[in-house]
N, C-alpha and C positions, 0 to 999 in steps of 0.2 A: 686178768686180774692177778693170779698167779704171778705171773711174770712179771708185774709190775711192782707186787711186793717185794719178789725177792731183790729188784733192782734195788728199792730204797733200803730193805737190810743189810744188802752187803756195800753198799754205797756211806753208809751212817758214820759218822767221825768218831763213834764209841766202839768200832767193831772191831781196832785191837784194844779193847779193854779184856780180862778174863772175865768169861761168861761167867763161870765162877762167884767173883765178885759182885757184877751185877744181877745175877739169879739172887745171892744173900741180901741185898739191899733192896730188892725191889720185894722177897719173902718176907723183910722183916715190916717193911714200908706195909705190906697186905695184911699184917698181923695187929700194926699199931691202927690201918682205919676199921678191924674189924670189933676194938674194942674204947676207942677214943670219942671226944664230944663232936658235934658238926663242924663246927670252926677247925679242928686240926685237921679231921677229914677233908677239910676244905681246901687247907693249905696244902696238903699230902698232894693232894689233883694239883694245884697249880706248881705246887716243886718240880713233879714230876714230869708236869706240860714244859718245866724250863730245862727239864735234861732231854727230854724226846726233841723239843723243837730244837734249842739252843745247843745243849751243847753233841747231841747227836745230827743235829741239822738234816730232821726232815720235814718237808713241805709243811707250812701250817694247815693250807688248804686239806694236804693227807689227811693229819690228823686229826682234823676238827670231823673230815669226811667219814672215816673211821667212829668216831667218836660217837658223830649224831646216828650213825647204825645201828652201834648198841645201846644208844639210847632209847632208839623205839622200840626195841624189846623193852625196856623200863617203864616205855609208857603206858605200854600196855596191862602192865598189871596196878598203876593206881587207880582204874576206877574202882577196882575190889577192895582198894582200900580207902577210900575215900566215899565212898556209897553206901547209904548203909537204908535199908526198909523196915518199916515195923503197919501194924492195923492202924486204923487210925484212932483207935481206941485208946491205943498207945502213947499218942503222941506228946502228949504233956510232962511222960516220962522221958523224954527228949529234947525237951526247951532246950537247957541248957547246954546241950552237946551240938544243937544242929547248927550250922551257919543259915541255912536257906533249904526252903522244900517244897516238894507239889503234890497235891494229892491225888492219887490214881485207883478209881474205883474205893476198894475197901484197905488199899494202903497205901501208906506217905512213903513218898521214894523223899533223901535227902542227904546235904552234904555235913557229916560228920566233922567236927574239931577235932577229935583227938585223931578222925585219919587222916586229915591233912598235916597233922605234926607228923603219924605215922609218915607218911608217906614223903614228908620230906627230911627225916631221918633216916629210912629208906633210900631215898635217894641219892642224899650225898653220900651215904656210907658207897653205893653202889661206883657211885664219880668215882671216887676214889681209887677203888678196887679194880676198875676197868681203866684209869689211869696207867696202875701198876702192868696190867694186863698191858698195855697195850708197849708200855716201856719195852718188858719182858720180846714181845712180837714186834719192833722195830729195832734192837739192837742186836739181838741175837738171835744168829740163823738157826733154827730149828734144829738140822742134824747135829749143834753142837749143844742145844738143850736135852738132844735125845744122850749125848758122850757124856755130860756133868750128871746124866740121871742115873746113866749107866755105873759112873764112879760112885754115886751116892748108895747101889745096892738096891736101886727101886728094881722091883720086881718085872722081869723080861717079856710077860705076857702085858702090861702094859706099856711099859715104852712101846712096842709093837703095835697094840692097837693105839697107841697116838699119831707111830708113822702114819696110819694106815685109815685113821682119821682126817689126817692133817691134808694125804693124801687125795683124798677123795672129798671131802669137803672143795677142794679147787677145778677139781675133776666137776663136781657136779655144776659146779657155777660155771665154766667154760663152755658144758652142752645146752643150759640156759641160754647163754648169752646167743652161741649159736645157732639153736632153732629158734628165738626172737630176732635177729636179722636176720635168718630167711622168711619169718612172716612177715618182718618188717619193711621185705624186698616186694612182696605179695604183695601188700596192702590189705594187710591182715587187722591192722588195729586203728582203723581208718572212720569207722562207725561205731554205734556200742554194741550192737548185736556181732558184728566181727570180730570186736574186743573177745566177747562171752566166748565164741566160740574157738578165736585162734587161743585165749588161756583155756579151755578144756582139751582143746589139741595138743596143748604145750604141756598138759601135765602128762596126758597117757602116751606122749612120747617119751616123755622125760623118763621113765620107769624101763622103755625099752633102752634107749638109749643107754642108762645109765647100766644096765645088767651086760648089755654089749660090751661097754667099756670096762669092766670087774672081769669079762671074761677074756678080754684082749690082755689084762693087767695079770692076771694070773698063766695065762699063755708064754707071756714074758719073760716073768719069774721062772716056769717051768722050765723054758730055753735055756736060762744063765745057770741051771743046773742049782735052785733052792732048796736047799735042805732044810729047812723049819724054822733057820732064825736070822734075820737080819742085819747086815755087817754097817756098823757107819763110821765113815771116815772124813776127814776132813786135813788138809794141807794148810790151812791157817794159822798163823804161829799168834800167839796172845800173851800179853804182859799185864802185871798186875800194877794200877795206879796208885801211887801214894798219895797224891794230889785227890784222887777222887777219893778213895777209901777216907781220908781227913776229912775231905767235904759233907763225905754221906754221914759220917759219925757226928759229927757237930752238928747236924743238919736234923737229925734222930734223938739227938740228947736236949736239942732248944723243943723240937716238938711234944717229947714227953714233959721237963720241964712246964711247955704252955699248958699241957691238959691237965697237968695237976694245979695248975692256977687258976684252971676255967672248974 
């Protein structure tokens, strides 16, 4: 998975644009959907889908793939907002708020109105923002988000653990993927009881696994003689677009523009 990201980053038809540039556009894009109505956050997600797919030309399939990921983390937190329980003593003080409810022993479980506006305000802000997110992580290659951080003066203990995040986040998915085709060479997930028990295998491997590989990664380090901080380099030469910098500014000034119209 790793390695297939990084194909389509540095493969991307935006990757001599300056990160630079595109960090500030994609920051200002994260700032206008965290405080605009749903219709711009809405459009913000489909701008953004037309610079990720279109004019960076990655897969739709990628995208969309990526996309429904972090979506179900998203899904998971609207039943908490969209559910809501009282006594059933209660429940009259509810009329007007519930869509539909059942009642369960001595309380009404049922689906709130204001969390489903909740929650789909919620939502689209979130499109948005993982939009942005994903622009950010398809057009530019990581070491040179860590170079633009490092010129901006953020602080060196965390670019560090973002390396070191970023790193092992891939790291941990690769020994997943691993000890699931070797159970899935087994015939480990063939039944549900062999389900149950190759995913209990797979997690208390997973912890050895993963402590092995942090002490291979620091053995490493040790060899190439690390002194405590992290060097990043990168041979990419990058230009700044006048064509997009015009694009992205009129593209920013029609969105504000529409939210003070909405």
């Amino acid at each position: 998975m790793h390695n297939n990201l990084d194909t389509y980053i540095y493969r991307n038809h935006l990757l001599q644009v300056s990160p630079q540039q595109k960090l500030w556009f994609a920051i200002a894009l994260v700032l206008m959907a965290l405080i605009t109505h749903p219709i711009t956050q809405l459009l913000i997600a489909v701008w953004l889908g037309v610079w990720t797919v279109g004019y960076a030309r990655i897969p739709v399939k990628v995208y969309l793939r990526v996309l429904m990921v972090a979506g179900l983390f998203l899904l998971t937190s609207i039943p908490a907002l969209v559910l809501n329980i009282v006594s059933v003593e209660e429940i009259a003080s509810v009329q007007l708020d519930q869509v539909g409810g059942v009642a369960v022993g001595q309380w009404y479980l049922f689906v709130s109105r204001s969390g489903l506006i909740q929650a789909f305000e919620i939502g689209i802000r979130s499109l948005a923002c993982t939009c942005c997110l994903l622009f950010i992580l398809f057009t530019i290659p990581f070491i040179d988000i860590l170079k633009v951080l490092q010129k901006w003066h953020f602080p060196t203990i965390l670019t560090e653990l973002l390396l070191l995040m970023y790193r092992f986040v891939f790291l941990f998915l690769d020994i997943v993927t691993q000890l699931q085709l070797a159970q899935r060479a087994r015939g480990g997930y063939r039944t549900r009881q062999r389900w149950m028990y190759s995913v209990g295998l797979l997690v208390s491997q997973l912890l050895v696994r993963s402590l092995q590989s942090y002490h291979h990664f620091s053995l490493a380090l040790n060899s190439r003689g690390f002194k405590g901080n992290f060097q990043f380099h990168s041979n990419q030469s990058y230009i700044y677009s006048k064509r997009y910098a015009i694009e992205s500014v009129i593209g920013c000034i029609g969105l504000v523009i529409l939210d003070f119209r909405l």
